[in-house]
C-alpha positions as CSV (number, residue, x, y, z in Angstrom):
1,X,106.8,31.5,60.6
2,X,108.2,32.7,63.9
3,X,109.0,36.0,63.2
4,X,104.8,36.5,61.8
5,X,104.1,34.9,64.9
6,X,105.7,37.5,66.8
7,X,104.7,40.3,64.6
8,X,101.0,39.4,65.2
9,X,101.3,37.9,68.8
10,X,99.1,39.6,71.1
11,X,100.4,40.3,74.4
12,X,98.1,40.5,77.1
13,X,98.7,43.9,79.3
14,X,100.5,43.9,82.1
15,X,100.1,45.8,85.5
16,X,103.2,46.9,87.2
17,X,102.8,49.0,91.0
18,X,106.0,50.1,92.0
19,X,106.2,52.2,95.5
20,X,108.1,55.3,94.9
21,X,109.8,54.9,98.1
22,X,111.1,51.6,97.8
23,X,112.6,52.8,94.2
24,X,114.3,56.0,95.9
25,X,115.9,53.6,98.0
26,X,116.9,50.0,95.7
27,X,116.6,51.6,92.0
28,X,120.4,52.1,90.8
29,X,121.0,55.2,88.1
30,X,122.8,52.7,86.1
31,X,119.6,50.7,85.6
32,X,117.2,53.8,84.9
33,X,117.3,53.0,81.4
34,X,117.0,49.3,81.5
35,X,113.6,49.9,83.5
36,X,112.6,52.8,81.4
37,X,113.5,50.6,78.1
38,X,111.0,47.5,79.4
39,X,108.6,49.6,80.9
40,X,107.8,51.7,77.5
41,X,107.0,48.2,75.7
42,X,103.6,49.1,74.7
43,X,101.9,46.3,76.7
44,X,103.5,47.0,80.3
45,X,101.1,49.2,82.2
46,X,102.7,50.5,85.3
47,X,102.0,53.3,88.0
48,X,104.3,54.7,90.7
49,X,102.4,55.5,94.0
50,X,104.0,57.4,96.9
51,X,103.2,54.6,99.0
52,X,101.8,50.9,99.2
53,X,101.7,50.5,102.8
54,X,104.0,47.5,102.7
55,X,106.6,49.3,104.8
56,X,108.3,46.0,106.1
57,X,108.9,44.5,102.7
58,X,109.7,47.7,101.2
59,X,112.6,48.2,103.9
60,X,114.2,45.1,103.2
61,X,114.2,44.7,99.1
62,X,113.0,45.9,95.8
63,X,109.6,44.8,95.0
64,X,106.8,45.2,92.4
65,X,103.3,44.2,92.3
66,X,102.3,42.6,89.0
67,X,99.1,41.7,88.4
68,X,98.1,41.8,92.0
69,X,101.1,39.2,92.6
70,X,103.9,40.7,94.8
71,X,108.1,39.7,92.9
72,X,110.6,41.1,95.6
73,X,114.1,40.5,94.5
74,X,117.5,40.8,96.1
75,X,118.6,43.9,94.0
76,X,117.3,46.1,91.4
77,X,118.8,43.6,88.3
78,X,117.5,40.9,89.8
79,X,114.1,42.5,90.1
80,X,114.2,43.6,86.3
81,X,114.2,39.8,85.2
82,X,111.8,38.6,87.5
83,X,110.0,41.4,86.0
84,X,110.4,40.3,82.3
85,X,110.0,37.1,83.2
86,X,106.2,37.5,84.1
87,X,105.3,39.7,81.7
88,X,106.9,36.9,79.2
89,X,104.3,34.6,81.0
90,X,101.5,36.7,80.0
């Protein structure tokens, strides 16, 4: 029953922002695929803009906006489970 479940779950879209900056600067290569693995699921949504005007926060961490709800994390791993973690919410 829980694998139909899953089969024919439907999973609400999510929205991911990302500044392009703050990436440059917190995304490690080693992760690259990691992100690119979660981010091709085909209900994650997500855009890269050049800038979010959040320059403070985007000096000091890695963050995303998802949903409209800003996740910073310590580190780029870190900020990949937070990320998983709300879309599992969804």
């Amino acid at each position: 029953m829980k694998l139909i479940n899953k089969l024919f779950s439907k999973q609400k879209p999510v929205m991911i922002e990302f500044c392009q900056r703050n990436l440059d600067q917190f995304l490690k290569e080693e992760n690259y695929s990691d992100f690119n693995r979660f981010l091709n699921q085909k209900y994650i949504n997500y855009k890269e803009y050049e800038c979010q005007s959040k320059c403070k926060e985007c000096r000091q961490s890695p963050y995303a906006v998802v949903d409209g709800k800003f996740i910073s994390a310590e580190n780029s791993d870190e900020l990949l489970a937070k990320l998983k973690a709300q879309a599992e919410e969804k």
